[in-house]
N, C-alpha and C positions, 0 to 999 in steps of 0.2 A: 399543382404547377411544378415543371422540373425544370433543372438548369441547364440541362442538356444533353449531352450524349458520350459517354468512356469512352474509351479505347476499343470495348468489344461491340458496343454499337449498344447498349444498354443505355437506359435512361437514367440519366443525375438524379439523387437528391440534393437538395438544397436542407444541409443541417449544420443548428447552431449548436454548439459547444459549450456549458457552461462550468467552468472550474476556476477556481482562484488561483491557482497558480499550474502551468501547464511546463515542466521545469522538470527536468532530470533530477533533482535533489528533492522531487515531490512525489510520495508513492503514488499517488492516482493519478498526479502531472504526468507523470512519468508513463503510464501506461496509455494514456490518452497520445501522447506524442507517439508511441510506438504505432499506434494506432492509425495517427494522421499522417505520419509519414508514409505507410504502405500504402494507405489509400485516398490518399490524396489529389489521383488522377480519375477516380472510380467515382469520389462524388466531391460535392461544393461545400465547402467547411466553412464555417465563420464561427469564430473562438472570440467569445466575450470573458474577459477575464482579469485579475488584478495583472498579472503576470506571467508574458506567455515567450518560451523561446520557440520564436516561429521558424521551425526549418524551411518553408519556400514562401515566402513573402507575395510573390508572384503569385499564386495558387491557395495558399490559405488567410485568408481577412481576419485581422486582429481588432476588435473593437476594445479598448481599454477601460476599464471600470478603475474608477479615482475612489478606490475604498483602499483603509490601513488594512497592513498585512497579521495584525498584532493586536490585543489579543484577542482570543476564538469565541470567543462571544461578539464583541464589536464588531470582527470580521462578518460573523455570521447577520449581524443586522444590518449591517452597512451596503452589505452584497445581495441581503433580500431588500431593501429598500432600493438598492439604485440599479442591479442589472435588469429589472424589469423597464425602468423608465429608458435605459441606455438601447434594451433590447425595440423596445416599441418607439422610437426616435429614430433609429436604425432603419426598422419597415419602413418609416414615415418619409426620410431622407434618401433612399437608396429604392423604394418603391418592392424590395425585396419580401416574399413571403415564403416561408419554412416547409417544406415537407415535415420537417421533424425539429424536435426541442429536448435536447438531454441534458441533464443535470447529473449532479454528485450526489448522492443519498436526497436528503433535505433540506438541501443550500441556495434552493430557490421557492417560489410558490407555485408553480406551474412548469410542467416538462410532461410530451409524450413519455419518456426514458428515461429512468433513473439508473444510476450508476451508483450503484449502495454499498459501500465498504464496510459497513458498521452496521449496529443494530441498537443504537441510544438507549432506547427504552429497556430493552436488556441488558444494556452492561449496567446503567444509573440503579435497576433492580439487584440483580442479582451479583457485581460486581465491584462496585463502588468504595463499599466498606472495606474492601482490600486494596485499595488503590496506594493509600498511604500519602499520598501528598498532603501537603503540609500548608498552613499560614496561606496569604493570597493566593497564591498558585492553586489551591486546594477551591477558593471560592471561585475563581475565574473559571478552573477548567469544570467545578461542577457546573458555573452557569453556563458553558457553553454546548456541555450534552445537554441539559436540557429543554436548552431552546432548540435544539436540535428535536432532541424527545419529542417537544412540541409540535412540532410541524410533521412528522412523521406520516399519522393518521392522515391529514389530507392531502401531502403529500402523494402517495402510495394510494389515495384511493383515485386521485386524479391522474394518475400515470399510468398509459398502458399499458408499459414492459417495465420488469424492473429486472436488470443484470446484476449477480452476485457472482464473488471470486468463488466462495466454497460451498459443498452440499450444509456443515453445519450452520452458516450463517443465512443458508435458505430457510432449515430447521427453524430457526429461530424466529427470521420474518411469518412464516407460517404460524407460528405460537403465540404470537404478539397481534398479529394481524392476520385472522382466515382470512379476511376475501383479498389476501396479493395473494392468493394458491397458486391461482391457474394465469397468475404475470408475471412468472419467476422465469428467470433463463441462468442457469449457471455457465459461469467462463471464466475459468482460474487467468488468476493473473497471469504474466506472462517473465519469463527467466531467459533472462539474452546469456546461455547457457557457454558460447562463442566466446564471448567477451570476459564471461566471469573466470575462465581455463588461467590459470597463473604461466606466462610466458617465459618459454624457456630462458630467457637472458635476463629474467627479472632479478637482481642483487638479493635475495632473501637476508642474506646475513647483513648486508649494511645497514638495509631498513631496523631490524631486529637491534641491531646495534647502537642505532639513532632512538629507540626507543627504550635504550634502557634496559634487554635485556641479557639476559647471558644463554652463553649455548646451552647449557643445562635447561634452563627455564622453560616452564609451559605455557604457554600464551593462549588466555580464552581469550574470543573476542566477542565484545557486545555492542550492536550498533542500533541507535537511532535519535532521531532527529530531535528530539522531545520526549514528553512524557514519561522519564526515567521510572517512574511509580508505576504505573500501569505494564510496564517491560518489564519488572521486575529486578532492576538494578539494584535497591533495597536488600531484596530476597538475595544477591548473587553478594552483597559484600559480606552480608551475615554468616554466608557460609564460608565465603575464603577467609574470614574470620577465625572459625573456628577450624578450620583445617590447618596440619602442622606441618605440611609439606609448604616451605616457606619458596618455592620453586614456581609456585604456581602465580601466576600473575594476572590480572584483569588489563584487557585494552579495551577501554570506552572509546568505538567513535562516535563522533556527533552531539547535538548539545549546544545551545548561546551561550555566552561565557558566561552570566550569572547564572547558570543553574549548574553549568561544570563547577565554579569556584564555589557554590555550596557544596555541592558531592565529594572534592575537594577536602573542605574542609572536612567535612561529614569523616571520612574516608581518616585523615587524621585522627579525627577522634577516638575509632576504633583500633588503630594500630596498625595500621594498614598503610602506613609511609612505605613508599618503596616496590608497594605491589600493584599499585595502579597506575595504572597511563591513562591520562586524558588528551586525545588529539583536537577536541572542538571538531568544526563543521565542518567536514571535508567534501568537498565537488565527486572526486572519487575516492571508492571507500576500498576498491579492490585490495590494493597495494596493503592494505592495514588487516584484512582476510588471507592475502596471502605469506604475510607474515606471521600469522597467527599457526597455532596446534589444533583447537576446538572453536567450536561456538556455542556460547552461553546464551541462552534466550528464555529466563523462567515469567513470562508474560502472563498475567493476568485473563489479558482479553483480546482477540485478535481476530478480527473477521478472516483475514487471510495473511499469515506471515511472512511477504515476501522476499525480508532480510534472511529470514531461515532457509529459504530454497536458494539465495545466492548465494548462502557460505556453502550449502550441497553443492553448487554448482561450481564453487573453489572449492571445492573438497574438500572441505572441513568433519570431522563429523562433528554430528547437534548434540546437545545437550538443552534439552526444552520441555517445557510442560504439557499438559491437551490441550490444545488450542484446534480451531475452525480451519481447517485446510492438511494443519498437521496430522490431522487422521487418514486422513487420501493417500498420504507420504510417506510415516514415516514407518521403522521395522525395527523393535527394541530388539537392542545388539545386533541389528544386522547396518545398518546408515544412521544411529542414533541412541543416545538412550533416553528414553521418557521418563521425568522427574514426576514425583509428588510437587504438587505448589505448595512450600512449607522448607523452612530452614533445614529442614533435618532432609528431608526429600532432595531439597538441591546440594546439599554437602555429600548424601551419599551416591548421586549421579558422577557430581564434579570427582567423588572420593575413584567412583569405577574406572572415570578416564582416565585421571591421573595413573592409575597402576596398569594403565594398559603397557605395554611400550612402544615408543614410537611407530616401529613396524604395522601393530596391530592399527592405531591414531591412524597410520596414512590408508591402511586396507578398509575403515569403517569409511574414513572419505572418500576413498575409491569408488565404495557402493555407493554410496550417497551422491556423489557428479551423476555414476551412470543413473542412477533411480529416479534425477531431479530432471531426463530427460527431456520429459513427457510435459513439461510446464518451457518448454523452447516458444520464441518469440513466434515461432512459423506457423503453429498450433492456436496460438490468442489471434494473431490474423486470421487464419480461415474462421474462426468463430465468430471473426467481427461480420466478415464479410459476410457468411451464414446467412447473419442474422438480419443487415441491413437488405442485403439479398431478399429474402423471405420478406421484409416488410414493403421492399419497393414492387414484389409481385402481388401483396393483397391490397397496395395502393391503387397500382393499376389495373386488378380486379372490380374494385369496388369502383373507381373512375369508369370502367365499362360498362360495369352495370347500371349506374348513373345515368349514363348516355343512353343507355337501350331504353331504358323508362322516357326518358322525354322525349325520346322520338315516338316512343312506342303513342302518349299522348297525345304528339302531335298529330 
């Protein structure tokens, strides 16, 4: 059943959305919105979600799910327990039925689509024991890959597409799970390449100056929202630790303030007064990239780094580990240098850039804007569209061959 008919005279899907939060300050939020905004005239969207900033009200349906946002375990059971009821009360109330059902990795029990940014069962295995978090934090976030973990397998075997950002995070569902072989579709995130350009009237220096630093100083920057252990923030202070280029400065963005004010401390204790800045949670992070010299990112685990390709896209150059997408990208010493994951390995990265000069710092960013091209927001649209394209023609394949047969009986 479809909803109608685009603009090119094409037939609607009618598809629901499922993510917890669909929010510019959400990496997969964020890319979903990107998504619903371009095409949101082309098919019938309904976003079932804790949290959604819906750009046309008008055109796209927000059904709200009344689950906590906190923490990812809870989240995860509260979201499998009630978006299904929310979803089938919806049908019930609205008489509406779905072409299609997409989900986040394994955030729900049922979805044609998955949308998998991660691989659970792989990082819980192979990754974990470096994670480094600590005390609660450490039991909460193991229990939430794992119930994650858990659902995977039936997840992925009930799905019949599943979309990944990077070839190694494909690698990997592959390893864990042969039969998603032949449901995999790769489609890198997507880099509003536009937006991340640091504008010419932008104050660099006042910023740099409200933060503490001096003109000499080197500014890494390391951004994200959570999980400081698995990004390797640990790893990055151990090394500006031991480096005696006292110049060199850390800017954390992002972060709730109980886990800045432990790092905080943390960061005290080592000796490290003076060389950290903590901004907490910023809406926007540009302004704190474009302030910045480098960017630090020694991450553990990363399906797709898409903070790494917006500082390429401010011009930064990287400073980052191997990570799932980062091999597509990156070109040691030519847009980047790729660290050893290992104190020594991130001290002698950080050690290379620091002695680059300036000059050299802005020419590695140079390369790195133009090289993080190819991940432009214009490229993750046709991909979507591709893809929905392709599924609304073997819908209406399979609807015709349906109808040949019953008549053909009749």
């Amino acid at each position: 059943m479809v909803a109608g008919y685009g603009p090119k005279g094409a037939a609607l899907m009618r598809i629901a959305i499922f993510d917890y939060a669909v929010a510019p300050t959400n990496a997969i939020g964020r890319c979903h919105l990107y998504m619903l905004e371009a095409l949101q005239r082309e098919h019938d969207f309904t976003v079932f979600s804790i949290r959604f900033e819906n750009p046309n009200p008008e055109l796209i349906r927000w059904v709200r799910i009344p689950a906590p946002t906190r923490p990812g375990a809870l989240v995860f059971l509260a979201f499998h327990f009630l978006a299904p009821l929310y979803y089938w009360w919806h049908r019930l109330r609205q008489g509406t039925r779905f072409d299609l059902v997409q989900l986040v990795g394994s955030d729900m029990s049922f979805g044609d689509v998955s949308y998998a940014q991660f691989c659970n069962r792989t990082y819980l295995v192979r990754h974990w024991k470096q994670s480094g978090a600590r005390g609660l934090r450490r039991v909460f976030c193991w229990l939430s890959h794992w119930l994650r973990a858990l659902a995977e397998p039936s997840v992925y075997r009930r799905a019949q597409h599943i979309i990944v950002p990077s070839l190694g995070l494909a690698r990997e569902l592959r390893a864990e799970y042969p039969f998603v072989a032949d449901k995999i579709y790769v489609l890198p995130n997507p880099v509003d390449t536009g937006q991340m350009r640091r504008p010419c009237d932008f104050d660099r220096k006042r910023l740099r100056e409200q933060l503490g630093l001096a003109p000499e100083d080197v500014a890494l920057a390391f951004v994200a929202l959570g999980h400081y252990e698995r990004k390797g923030l640990p790893l990055l202070m151990q090394a500006l630790a031991q480096l005696r280029d006292r110049h060199a400065k850390l800017v954390i963005v992002g972060g709730r303030a109980g886990l800045v004010e432990t790092y905080r401390q943390r960061g005290e204790r080592m000796g490290l007064h003076g060389r950290m800045v903590f901004t907490g949670m910023q809406r926007d992070v540009r302004p704190y990239l474009w302030a910045a010299d480098g960017f630090a990112f020694p991450s553990h685990y990363e399906a797709f780094p898409l903070v790494a390709l917006e500082a390429a896209a401010a011009a930064l150059p990287l400073v980052v580990t191997p990570l799932n997408g980062v091999e597509e990208f990156l070109i040691h010493g030519g847009n980047g240098i790729l660290v050893e994951r290992s104190v020594e390995g991130v001290c002698r990265g950080l050690s290379r850039l620091l002695e680059m000069s300036p000059q050299a710092r802005r020419e590695m960013g140079a390369h790195a804007q133009r090289d993080v091209a190819r991940y432009d927001t214009s490229h993750f649209i046709a991909g979507w569209r591709k893809f929905y394209g392709e599924l609304r023609e073997a819908q209406g394949q399979v609807c015709t061959e349906a109808c040949g047969e019953r008549v053909g009986r009749q």
